[in-house]
N, C-alpha and C positions, 0 to 999 in steps of 0.2 A: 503598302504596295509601292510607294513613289521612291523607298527608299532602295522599291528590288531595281525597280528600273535605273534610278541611278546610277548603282551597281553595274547592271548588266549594260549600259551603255559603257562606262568605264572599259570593261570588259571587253569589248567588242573595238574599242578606238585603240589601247593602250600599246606604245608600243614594245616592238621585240626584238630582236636581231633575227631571233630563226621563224624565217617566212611561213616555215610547217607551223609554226609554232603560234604563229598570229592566227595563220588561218582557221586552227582547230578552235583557239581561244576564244575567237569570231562566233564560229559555228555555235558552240556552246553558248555563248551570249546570248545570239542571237535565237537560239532555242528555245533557253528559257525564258525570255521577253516574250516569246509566242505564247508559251504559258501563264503569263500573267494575263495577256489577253485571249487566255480562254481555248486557245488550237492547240493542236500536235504537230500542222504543218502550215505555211500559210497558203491560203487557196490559192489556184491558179487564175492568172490576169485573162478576162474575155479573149475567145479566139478574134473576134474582131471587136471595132467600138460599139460599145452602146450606151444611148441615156438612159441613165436611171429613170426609173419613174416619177413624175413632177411631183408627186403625192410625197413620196420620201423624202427628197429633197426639202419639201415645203416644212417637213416635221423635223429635220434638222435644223434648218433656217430659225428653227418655231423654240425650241428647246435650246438648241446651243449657239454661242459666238462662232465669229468664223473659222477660230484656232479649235474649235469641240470643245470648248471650256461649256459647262452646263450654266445656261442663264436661270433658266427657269426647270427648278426638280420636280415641281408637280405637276407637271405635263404628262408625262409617261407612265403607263400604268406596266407597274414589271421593268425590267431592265433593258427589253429586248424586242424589236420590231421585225417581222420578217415578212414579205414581198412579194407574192409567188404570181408569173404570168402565165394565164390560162395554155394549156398545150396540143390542146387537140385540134383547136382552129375549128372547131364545128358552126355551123349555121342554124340549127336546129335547136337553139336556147338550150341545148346541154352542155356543162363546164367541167371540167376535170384542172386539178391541180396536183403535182407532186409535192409531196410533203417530207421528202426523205431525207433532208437534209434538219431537221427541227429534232435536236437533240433529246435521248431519254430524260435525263432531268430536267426538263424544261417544263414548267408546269404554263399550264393552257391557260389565259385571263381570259381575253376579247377575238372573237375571230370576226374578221368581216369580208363579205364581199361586196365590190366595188365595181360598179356598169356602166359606161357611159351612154347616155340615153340621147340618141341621134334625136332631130328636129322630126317630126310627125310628117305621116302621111298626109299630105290633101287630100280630102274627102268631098265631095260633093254633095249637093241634097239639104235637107231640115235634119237630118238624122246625125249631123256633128259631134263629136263626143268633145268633152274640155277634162274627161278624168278618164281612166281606167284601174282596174286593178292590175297589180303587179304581187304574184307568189312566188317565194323562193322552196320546193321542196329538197331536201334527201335524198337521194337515191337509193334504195335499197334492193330492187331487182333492176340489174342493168339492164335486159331485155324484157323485161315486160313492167316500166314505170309506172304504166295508166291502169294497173291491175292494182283489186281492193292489197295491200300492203306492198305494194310494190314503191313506194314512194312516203316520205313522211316530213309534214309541213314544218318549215321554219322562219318563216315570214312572211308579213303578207300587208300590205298598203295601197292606199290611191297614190297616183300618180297624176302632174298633169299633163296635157298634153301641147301645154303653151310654149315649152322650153324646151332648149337640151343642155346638158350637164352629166355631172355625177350623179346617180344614188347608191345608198350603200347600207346594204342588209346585215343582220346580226345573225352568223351560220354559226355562234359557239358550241351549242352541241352537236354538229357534225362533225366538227374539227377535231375536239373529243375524240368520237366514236373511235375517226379514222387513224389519228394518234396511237391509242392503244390497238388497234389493230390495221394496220397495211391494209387487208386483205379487202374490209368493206368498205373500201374506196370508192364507190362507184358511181361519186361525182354529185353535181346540181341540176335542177330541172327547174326552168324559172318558164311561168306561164302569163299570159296578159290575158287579162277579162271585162268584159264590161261591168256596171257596176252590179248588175243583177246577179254576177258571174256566167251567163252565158259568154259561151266564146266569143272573139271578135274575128274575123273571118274578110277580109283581110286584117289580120292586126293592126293597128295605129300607129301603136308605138315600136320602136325597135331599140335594140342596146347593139353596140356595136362589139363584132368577134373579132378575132384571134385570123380572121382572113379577111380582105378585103379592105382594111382598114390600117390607119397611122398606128404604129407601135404604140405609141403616148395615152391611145385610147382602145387599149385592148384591157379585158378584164381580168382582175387582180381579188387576190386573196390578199388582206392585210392580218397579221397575227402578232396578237401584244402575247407578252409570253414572261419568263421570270425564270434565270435558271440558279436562285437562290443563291448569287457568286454578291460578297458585302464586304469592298474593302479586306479581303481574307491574303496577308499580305506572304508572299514566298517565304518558304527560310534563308537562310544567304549562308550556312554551314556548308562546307563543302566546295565551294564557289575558288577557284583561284584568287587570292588578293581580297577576301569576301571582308575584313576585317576595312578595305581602302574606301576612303569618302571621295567622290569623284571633284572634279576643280570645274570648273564653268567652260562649256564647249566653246567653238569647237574644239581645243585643244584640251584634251583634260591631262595630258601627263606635263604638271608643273614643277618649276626648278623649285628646290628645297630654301631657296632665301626668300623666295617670293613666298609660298606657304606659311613662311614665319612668321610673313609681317603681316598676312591673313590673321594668323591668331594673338594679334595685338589688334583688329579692330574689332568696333563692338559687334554683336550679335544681330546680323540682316540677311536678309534675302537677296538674294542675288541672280541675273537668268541663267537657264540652262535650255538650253531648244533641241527639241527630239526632230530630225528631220526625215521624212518616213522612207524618200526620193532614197537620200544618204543609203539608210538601212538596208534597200533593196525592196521597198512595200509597196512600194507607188504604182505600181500594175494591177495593184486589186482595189487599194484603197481610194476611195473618191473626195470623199474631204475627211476631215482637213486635210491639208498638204503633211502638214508638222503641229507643234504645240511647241510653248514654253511652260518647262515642270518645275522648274525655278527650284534649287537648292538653299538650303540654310548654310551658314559659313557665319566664322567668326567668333570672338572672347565675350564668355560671363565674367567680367569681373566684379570682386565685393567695392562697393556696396552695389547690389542688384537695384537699378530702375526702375521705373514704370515701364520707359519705355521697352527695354528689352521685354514687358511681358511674361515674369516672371509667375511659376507658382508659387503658393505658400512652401510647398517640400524644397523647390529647390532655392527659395531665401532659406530656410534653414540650413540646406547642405553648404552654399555662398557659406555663411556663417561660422559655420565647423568646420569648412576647408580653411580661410581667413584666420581663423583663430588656432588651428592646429590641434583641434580639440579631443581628434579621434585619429589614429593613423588608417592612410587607405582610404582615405575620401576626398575622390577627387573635384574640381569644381564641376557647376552647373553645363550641361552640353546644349550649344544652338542647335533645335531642331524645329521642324514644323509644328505650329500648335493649330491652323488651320489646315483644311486638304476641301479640296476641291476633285468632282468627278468630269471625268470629259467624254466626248462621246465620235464613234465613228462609226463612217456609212462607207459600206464597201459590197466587194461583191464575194458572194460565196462560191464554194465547188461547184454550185451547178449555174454560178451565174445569177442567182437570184439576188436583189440588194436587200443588204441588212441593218440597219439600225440597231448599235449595242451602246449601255451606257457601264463606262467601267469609273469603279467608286476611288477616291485615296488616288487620284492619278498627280496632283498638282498642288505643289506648298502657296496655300494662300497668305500667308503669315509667317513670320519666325519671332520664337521665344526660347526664352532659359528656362531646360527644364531639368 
């Protein structure tokens, strides 16, 4: 994959005499690059600003450096995070989320949803509560919830009543259901109880909605998800120039004396910075700004090193190029022998923030291979 983007930034900088000629060259580039990360087009930027939700944020911070370089890979279950704020603004502990945006291949891991739980009511009296219960049902008849199958339980816990914060419930088979079908969508019904489960009348506790309340603590559906995308890198057949290894940005079209004396040094890594601003992305995308994909560049020569990092195949082919021992074999090529994944948060079509981790984005290493 690091070596489609390479390519396809080449692509997109290199230049041309005829203006049409860049432009479309551009287009195309930059098309395919959307392809590798996963769109057909790239979403359009909020009609005004908004912050992302702290919650997202916090799990990029948690997962990746601040370029989306992945620190840590076992954080994330699945590749992909998505973000959905409640839409109805009800008052009435009823929640709905759009989900239309969660791609058919995306297989379902974890779904949660997420409430902030305002400070309690004063109460007065000996009759104080310090817990209550909290249930999260299913919805399954919108009008009539409180009827025997109108509703079907998905969580259920004490609560205290000492604090306010987050909690955050596990709706995975609802999100299921509503996945494979649109249609029985008809939302969450979260109820508070004392601990006998009688009602509480005035309730205690409250979670804060989707009105009344600061954006930052309106409730959220978080969804871990997996759309089985591993490192699966483009073809580059076809491509204008697909055969060209790009030179190190910003300027990648390099005079032909200076490339020479590239392939008289030995075999390293060298940067190469994706800048998203440049590309035109920076309207959807929230971090990183950019990344460095860093290129391999540079001479195998016999006898092969350690430190170039060589394999046992290509000491043999060094070897038989050196010695002339086979026609048509040519020496060992500097490429990546490590890759690294990096990760972006941005906003989708509808606005929603997402969390994707894309694999093979960033040469960590270079060797003779």
């Amino acid at each position: 994959m690091l070596r489609t983007v390479l390519l396809l930034l080449a692509l997109a900088k290199t230049a041309c005499p005829n203006p049409a000629s860049v432009a479309s060259r551009r287009a195309e580039a930059l098309k395919k690059l959307l392809e590798v990360f996963g769109m057909e087009d790239p979403p359009a930027p909020p009609t005004h600003f908004k912050q992302p939700p702290q919650y997202m944020v916090d799990l990029f911070n948690t997962v990746a450096n601040a370029d989306g370089v992945t620190k840590n890979p076992d954080i994330l279950e699945g590749n992909t995070v998505r973000s959905f704020l409640e839409k109805t603004h009800s008052e009435d502990m009823r929640f709905l989320f759009v989900l239309s945006s969660v791609a058919k291949n995306e297989k379902i891991l974890t779904a949660e949803l997420h409430l902030f739980r305002l400070w309690p009511r004063v109460t007065d009296g000996p009759k104080r509560h310090h817990f209550c219960q909290v249930s999260v049902y299913q919805v399954l008849e919108k009008d009539k919830p409180d009827t025997p199958g109108g509703k079907k339980l998905l969580a259920a816990r004490l609560v205290s009543l000492q604090t306010s914060g987050w909690e955050v419930f596990a709706i995975t088979p609802a999100v299921r259901d509503w996945t494979e079908d649109e249609n029985s969508n008809q939302g969450l019904l979260v109820t508070v109880q004392g601990l006998s489960g009688s009602p509480l009348d005035p309730p205690p506790l409250q979670f804060a909605s989707g009105r009344g309340h600061h954006e930052s603590k309106k409730p959220m559906l978080v969804l871990f998800t997996d759309d089985g995308r591993r490192g699966a890198s483009l073809p580059t057949a076809g491509f204008p120039g697909g055969s060209h290894t790009p030179g190190t940005t910003p300027l990648l079209g390099r005079l032909r004396s200076t490339r020479s004396l590239d392939r008289l040094r030995p075999c390293q890594r060298h940067p190469l910075s994706v800048d998203f601003e440049e590309i035109g992305w920076s309207g959807w995308i929230i971090s990183p700004r950019g990344y460095n994909a860093f290129h391999c560049k540079g001479s195998c020569p016999f006898p092969l090193g350690e430190n170039m990092r060589p394999t046992n195949h290509a000491t043999v082919q060094s070897i038989i190029n050196a010695l002339k021992l086979s026609e048509g074999v040519s020496s060992p090529c500097c490429v990546p022998d490590k890759l690294f994944s990096i990760n972006l948060l941005y906003f989708d079509d509808d606005e929603n923030v997402v969390l994707k981790q894309y694999d093979d984005m960033v040469a960590g290493s270079c060797g003779c291979h």
